[in-house]
py3Dmol code that shows the C-alpha trace and the ligand (Angstrom):
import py3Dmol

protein = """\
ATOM      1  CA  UNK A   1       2.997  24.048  -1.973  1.00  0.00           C
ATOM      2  CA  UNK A   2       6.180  23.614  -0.469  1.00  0.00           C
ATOM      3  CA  UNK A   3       8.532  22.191  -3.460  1.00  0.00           C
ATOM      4  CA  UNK A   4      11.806  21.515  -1.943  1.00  0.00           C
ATOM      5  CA  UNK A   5      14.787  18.849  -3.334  1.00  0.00           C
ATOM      6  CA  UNK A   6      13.047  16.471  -1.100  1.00  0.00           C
ATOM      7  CA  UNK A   7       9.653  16.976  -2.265  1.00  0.00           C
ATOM      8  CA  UNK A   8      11.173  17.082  -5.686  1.00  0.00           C
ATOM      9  CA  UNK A   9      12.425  13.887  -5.627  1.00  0.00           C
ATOM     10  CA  UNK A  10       9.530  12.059  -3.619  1.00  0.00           C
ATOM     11  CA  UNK A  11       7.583  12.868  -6.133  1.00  0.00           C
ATOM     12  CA  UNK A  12       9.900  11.464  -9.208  1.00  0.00           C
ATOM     13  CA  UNK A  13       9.818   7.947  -6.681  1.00  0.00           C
ATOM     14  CA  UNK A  14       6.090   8.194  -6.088  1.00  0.00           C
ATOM     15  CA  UNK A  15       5.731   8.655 -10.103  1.00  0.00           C
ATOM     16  CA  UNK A  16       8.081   5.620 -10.940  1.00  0.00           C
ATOM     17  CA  UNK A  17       6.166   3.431  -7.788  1.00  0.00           C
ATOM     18  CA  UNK A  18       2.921   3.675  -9.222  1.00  0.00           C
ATOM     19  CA  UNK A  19       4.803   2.178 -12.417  1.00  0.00           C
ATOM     20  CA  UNK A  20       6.215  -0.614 -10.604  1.00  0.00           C
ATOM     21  CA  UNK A  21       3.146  -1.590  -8.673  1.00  0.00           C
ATOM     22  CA  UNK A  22       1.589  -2.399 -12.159  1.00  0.00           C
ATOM     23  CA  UNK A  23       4.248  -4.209 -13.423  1.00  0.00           C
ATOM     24  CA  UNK A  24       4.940  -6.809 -10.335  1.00  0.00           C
ATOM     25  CA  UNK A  25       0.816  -6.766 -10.701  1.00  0.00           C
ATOM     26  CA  UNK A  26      -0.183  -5.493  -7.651  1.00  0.00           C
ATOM     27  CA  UNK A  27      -2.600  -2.461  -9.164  1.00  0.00           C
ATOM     28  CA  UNK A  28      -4.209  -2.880 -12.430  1.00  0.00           C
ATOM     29  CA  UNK A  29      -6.524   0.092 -13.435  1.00  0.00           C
ATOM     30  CA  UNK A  30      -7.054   0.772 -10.096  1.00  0.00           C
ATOM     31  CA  UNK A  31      -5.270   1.135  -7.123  1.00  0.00           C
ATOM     32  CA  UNK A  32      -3.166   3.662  -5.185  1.00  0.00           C
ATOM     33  CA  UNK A  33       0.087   4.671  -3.988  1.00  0.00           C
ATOM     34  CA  UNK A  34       0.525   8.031  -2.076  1.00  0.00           C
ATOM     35  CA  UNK A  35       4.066   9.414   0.526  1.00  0.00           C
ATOM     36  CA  UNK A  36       3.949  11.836   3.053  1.00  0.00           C
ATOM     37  CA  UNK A  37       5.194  15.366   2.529  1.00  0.00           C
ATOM     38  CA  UNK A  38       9.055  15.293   3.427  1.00  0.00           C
ATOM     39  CA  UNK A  39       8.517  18.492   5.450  1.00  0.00           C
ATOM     40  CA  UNK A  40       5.165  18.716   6.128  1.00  0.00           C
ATOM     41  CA  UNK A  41       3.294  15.895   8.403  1.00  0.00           C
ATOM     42  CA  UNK A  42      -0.082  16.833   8.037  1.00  0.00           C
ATOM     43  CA  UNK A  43       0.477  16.697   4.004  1.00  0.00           C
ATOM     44  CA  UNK A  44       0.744  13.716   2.038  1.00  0.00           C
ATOM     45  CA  UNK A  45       1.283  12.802  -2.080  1.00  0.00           C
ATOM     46  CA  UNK A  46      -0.826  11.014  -4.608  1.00  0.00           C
ATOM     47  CA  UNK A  47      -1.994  11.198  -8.105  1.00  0.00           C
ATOM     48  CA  UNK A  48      -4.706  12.565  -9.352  1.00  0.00           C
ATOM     49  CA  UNK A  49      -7.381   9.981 -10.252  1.00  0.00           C
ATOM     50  CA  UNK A  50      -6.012   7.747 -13.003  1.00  0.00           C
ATOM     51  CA  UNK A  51      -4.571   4.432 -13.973  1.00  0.00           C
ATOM     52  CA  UNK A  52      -1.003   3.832 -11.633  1.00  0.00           C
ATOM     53  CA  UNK A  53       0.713   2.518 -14.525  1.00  0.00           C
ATOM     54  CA  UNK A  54       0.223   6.068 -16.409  1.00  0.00           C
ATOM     55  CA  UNK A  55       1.134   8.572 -13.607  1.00  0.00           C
ATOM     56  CA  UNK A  56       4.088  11.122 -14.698  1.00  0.00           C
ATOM     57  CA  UNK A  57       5.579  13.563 -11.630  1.00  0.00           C
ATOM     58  CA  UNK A  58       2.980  16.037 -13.507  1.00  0.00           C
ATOM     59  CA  UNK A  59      -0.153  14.012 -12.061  1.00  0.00           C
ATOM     60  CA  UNK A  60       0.971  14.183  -8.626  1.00  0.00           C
ATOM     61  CA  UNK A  61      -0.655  16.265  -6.126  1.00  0.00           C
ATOM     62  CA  UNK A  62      -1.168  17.189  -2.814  1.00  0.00           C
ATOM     63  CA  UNK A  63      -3.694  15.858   0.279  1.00  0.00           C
ATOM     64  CA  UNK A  64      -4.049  16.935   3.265  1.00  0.00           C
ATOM     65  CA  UNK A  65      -5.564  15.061   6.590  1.00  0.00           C
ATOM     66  CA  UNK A  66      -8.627  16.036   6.151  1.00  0.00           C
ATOM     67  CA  UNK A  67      -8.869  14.389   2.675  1.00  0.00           C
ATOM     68  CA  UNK A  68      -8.997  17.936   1.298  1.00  0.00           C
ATOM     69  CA  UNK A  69      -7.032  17.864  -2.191  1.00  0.00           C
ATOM     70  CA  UNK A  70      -4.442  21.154  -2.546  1.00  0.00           C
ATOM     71  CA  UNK A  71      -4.011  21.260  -6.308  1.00  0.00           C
ATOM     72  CA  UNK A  72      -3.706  24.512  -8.110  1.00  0.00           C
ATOM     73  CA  UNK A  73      -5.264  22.961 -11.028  1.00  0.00           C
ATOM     74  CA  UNK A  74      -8.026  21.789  -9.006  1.00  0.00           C
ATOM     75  CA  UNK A  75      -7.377  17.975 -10.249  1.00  0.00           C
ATOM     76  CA  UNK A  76      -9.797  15.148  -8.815  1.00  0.00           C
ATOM     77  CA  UNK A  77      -7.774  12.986  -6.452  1.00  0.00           C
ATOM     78  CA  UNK A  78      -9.260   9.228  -5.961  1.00  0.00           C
ATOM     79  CA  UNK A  79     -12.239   9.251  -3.784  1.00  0.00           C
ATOM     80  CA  UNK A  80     -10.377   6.584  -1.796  1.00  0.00           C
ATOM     81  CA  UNK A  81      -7.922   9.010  -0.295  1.00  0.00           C
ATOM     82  CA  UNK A  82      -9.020   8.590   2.950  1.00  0.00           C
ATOM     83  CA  UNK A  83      -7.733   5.311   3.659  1.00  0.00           C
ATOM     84  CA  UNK A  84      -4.543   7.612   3.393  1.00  0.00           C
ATOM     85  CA  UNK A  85      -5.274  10.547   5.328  1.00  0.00           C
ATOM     86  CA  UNK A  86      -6.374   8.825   8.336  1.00  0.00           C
ATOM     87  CA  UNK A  87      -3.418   5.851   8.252  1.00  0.00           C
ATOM     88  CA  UNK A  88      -1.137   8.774   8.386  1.00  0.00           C
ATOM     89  CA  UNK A  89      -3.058  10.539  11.126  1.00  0.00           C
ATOM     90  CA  UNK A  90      -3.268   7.104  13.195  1.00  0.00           C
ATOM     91  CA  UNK A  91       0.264   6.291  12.407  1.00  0.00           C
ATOM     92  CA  UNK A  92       3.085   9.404  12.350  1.00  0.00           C
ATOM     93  CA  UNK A  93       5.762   6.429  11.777  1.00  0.00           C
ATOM     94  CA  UNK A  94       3.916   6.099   8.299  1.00  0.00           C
ATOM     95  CA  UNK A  95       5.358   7.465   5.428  1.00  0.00           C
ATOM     96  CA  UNK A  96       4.127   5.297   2.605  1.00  0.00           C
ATOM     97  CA  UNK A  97       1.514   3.762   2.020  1.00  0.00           C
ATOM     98  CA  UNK A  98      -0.395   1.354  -0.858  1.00  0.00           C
ATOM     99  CA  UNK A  99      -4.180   0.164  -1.342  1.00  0.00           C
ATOM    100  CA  UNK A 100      -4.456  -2.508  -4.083  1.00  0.00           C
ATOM    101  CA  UNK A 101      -7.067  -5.329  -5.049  1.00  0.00           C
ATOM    102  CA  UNK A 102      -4.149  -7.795  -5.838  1.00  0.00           C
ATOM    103  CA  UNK A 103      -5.893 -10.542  -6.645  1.00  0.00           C
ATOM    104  CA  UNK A 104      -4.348 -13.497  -4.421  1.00  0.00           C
ATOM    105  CA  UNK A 105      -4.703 -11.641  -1.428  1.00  0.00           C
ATOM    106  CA  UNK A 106      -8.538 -11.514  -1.398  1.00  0.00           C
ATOM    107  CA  UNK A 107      -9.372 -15.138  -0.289  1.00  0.00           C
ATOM    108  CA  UNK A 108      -7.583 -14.315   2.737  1.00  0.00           C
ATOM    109  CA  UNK A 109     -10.253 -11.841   3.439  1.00  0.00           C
ATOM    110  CA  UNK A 110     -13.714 -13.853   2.737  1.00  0.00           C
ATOM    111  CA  UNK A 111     -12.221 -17.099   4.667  1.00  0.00           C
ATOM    112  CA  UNK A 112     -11.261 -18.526   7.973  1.00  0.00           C
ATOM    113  CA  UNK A 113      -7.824 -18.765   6.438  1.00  0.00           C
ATOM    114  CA  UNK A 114      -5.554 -16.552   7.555  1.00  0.00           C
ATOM    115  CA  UNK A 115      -2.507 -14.722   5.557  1.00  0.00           C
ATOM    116  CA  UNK A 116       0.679 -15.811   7.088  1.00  0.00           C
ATOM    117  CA  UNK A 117       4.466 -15.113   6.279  1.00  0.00           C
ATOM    118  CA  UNK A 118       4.998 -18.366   4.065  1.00  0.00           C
ATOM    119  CA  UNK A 119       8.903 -17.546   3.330  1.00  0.00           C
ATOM    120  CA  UNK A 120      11.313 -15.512   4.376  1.00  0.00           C
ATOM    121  CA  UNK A 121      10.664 -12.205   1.853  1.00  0.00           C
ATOM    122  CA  UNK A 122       7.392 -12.081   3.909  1.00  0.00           C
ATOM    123  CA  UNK A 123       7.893 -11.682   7.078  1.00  0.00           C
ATOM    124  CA  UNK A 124       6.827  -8.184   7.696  1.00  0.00           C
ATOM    125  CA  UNK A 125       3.848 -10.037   7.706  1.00  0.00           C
ATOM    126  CA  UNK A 126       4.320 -10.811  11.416  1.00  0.00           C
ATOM    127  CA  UNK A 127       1.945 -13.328  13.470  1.00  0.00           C
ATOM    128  CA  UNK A 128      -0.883 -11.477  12.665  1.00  0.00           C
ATOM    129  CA  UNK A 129      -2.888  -9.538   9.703  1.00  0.00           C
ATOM    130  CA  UNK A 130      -5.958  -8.180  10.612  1.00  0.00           C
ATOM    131  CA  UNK A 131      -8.971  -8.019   8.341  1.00  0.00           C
ATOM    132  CA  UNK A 132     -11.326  -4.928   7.858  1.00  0.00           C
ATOM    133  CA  UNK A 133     -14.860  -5.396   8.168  1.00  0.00           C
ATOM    134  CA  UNK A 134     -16.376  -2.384   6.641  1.00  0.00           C
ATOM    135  CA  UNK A 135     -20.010  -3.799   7.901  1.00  0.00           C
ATOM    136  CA  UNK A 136     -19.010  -2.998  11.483  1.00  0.00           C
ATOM    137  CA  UNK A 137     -18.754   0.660  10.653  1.00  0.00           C
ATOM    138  CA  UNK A 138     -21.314   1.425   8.118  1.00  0.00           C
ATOM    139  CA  UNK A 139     -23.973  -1.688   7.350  1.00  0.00           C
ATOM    140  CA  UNK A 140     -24.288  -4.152   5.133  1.00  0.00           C
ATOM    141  CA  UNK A 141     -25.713  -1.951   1.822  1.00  0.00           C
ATOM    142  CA  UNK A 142     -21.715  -0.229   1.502  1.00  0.00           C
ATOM    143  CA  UNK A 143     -19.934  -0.047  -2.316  1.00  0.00           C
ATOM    144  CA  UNK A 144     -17.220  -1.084   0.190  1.00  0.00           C
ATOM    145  CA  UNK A 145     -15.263   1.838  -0.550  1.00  0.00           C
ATOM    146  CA  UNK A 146     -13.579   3.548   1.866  1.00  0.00           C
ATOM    147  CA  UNK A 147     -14.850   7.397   0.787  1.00  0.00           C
ATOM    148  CA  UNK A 148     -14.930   8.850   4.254  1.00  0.00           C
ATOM    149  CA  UNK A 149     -13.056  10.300   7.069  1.00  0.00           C
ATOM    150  CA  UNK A 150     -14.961   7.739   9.006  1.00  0.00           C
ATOM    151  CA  UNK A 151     -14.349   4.703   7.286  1.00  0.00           C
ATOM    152  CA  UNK A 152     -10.654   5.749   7.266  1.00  0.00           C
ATOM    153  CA  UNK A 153     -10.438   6.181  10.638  1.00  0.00           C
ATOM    154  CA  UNK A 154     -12.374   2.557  11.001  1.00  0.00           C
ATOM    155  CA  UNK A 155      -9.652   1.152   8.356  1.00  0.00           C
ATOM    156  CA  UNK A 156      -6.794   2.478  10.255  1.00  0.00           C
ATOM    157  CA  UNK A 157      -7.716   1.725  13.555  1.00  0.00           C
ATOM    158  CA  UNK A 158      -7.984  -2.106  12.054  1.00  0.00           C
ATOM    159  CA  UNK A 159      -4.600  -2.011  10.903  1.00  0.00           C
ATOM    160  CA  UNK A 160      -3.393  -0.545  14.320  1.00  0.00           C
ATOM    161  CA  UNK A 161       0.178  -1.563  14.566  1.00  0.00           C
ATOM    162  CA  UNK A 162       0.017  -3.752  11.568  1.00  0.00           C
ATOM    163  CA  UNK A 163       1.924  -3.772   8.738  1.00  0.00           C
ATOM    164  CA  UNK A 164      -0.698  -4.590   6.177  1.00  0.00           C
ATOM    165  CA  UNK A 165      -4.271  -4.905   6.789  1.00  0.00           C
ATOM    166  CA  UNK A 166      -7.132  -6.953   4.388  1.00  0.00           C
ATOM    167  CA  UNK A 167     -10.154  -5.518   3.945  1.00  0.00           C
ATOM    168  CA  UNK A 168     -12.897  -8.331   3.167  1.00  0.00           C
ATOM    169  CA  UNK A 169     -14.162  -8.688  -0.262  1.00  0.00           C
ATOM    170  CA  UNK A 170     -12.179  -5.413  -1.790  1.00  0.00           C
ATOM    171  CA  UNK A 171      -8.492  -5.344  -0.997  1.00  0.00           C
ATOM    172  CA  UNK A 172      -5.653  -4.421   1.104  1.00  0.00           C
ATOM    173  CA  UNK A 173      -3.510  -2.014   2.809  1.00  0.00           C
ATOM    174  CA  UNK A 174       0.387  -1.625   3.044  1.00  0.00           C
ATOM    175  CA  UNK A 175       2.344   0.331   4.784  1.00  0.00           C
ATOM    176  CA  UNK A 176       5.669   1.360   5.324  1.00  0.00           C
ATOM    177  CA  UNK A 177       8.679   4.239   6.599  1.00  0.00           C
ATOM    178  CA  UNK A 178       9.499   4.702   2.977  1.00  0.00           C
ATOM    179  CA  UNK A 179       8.060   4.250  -0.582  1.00  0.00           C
ATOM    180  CA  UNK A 180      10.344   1.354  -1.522  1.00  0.00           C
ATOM    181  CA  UNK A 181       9.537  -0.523   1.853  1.00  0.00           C
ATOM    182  CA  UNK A 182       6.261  -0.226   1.210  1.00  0.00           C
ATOM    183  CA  UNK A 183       6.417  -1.324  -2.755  1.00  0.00           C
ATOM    184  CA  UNK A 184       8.170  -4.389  -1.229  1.00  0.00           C
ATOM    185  CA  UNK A 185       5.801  -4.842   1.321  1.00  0.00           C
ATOM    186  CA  UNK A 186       3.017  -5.035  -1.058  1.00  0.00           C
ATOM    187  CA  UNK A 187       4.681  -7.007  -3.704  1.00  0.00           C
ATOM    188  CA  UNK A 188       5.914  -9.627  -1.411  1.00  0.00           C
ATOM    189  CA  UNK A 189       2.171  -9.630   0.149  1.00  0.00           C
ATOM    190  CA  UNK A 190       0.620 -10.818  -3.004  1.00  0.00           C
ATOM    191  CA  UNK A 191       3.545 -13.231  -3.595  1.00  0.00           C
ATOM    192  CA  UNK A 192       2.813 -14.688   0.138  1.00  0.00           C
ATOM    193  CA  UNK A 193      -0.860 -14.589  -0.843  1.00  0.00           C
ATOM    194  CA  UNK A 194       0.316 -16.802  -4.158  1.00  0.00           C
ATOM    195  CA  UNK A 195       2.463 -18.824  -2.891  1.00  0.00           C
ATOM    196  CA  UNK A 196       0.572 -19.554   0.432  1.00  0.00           C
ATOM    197  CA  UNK A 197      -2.537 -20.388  -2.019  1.00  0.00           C
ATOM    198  CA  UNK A 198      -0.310 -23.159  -3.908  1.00  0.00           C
ATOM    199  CA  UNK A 199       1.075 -25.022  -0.445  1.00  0.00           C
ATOM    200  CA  UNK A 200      -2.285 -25.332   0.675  1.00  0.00           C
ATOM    201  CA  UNK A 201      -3.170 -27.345  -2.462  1.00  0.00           C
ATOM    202  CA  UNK A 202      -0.131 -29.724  -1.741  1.00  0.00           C
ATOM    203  CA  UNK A 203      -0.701 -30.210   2.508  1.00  0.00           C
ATOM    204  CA  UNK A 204      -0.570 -28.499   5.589  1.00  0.00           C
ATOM    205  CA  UNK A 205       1.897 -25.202   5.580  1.00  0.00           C
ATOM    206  CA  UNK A 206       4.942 -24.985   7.946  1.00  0.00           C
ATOM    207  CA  UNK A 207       5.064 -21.179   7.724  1.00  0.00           C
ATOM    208  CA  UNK A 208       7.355 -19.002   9.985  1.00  0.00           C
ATOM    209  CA  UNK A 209       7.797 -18.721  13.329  1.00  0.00           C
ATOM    210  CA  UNK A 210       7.043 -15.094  15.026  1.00  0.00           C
ATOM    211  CA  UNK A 211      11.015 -14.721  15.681  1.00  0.00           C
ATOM    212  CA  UNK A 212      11.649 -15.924  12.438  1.00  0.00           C
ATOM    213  CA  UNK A 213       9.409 -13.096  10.825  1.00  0.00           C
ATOM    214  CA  UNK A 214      10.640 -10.617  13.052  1.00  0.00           C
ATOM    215  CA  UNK A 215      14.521 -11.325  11.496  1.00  0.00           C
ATOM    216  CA  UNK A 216      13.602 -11.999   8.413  1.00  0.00           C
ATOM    217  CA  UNK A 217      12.050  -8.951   8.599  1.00  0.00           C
ATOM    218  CA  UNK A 218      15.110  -6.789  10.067  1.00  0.00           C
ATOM    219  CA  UNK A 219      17.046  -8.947   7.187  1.00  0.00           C
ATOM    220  CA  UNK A 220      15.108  -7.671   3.914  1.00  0.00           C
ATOM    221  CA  UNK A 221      14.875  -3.987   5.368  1.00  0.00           C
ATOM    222  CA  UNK A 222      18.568  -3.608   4.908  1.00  0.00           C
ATOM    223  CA  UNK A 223      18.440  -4.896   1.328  1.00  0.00           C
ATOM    224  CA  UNK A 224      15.413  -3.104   0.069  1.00  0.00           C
ATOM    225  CA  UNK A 225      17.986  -0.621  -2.203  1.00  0.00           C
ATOM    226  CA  UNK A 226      18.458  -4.247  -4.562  1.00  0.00           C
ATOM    227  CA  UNK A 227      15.214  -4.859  -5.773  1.00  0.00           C
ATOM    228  CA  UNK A 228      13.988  -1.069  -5.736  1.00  0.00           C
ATOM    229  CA  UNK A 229      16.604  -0.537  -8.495  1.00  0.00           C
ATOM    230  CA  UNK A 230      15.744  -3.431 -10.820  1.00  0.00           C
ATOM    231  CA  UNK A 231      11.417  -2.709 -10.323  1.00  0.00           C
ATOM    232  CA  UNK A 232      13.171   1.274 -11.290  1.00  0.00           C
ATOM    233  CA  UNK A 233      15.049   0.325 -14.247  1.00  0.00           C
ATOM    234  CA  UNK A 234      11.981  -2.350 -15.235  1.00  0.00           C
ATOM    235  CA  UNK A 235       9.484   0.686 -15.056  1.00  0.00           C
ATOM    236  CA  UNK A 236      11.517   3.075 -16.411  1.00  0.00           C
ATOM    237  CA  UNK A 237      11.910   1.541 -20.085  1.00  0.00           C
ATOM    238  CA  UNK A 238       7.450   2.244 -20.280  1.00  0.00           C
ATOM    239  CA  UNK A 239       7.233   4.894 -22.362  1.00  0.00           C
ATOM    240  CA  UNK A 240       6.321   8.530 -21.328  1.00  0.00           C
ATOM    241  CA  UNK A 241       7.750   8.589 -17.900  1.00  0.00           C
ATOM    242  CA  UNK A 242       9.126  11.892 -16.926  1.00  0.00           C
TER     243      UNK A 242
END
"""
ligand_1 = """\
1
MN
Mn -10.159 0.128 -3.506
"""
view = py3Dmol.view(width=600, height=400)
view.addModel(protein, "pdb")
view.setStyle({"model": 0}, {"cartoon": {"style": "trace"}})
view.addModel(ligand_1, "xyz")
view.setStyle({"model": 1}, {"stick": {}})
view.zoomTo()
view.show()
């Protein structure tokens, strides 16, 4: 295990993320949130499985590509890990990423409506956000978990380019070049999701154009600093972190 000052303090920001997810109510008892190694690329981070909102540095541990956990205490890691381990081997620009069951975002992925970037926070959305169908790879009899290399690879091949991907009837995928990009990206998806389920209640939604996404987009990822430090300050006054 390769514990350098980077590693060090990935860790300390993957600890205080899983804090923050649960408090801007994106994960409840479930839900993940894992960073690649900062040295090694075939190695990412994650907690062992537990409850985001009580992860300390201590619970963190190591994954590889292969879904095979590297933990000298020999910790169980979620069983989900593998819609990690194969985003990261589909996508080297990924170094974050976050699977949630936030609850707006799931109509979105039993409907004909589509999830759109409603205001200018959410345009990382982009034109498009694709929805897994975890049928197509493995029947209709599933838990709709994605517990295999398999079903990774089918989950990250739907997200492709994507920035966040549905997947129908369970949840979603962000991800993101850092871990506070991708905590924004998945707050701001379930605030689209929330806010995009009011307007259609009032009429029909002007939502953004694709060149208003894309600098909206460019916008927010120079500002992402801001709100990373009040969700850190927010999530640091739970007790028992560090
Ligand atoms: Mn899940």
């Amino acid at each position: 295990m390769n514990m350098t000052p980077e590693n060090h303090q990935l860790i300390e920001d993957l600890s205080i993320a899983n804090r923050i997810l649960y408090l801007e109510g994106v994960v409840d008892g479930f839900g993940h949130i894992s960073a690649r190694d900062a040295q090694d690329t075939t190695r990412f981070w994650i907690a062992k499985s537990m409850a985001p909102a009580l992860v300390t540095p201590s619970d963190i541990l190591q994954c590889d590509l292969e879904g095979v956990v590297h933990d000298p205490q020999n910790r169980t890691c979620y069983v989900e890990r593998f819609i990690h381990s194969e985003i990261y081997r589909a996508r080297p620009d990924v170094q974050a990423i976050v699977h949630s069951h936030s609850m707006s975002v799931i109509p979105f992925g039993v409907t004909s409506q589509r999830l759109r970037p409603i205001c200018h926070m959410s345009g990382f959305l982009g034109s498009h956000t694709p929805i897994y169908e975890i049928r197509q790879t493995i029947g209709e009899t599933s838990d709709l978990l994605i517990t295999s290399q398999a079903l990774g690879r089918s989950l990250a091949q739907s997200l492709g380019a994507h920035t966040v991907a549905l997947m129908r009837g369970h949840g979603s995928v962000a991800v993101g070049v850092s871990i506070a990009q991708v905590v924004y990206r998945a707050i701001y998806t379930e605030l689209n999701a929330k806010l995009q389920l009011e307007s259609m209640k009032i009429g029909n939604i002007e939502f953004l154009t694709d060149g208003e996404a894309q600098a909206t987009a460019v916008m927010n990822d120079q500002h992402l600093k801001r709100p990373w430090e009040l969700w850190k300050q927010k999530a640091l006054q739970l007790p028992q972190l560090l």
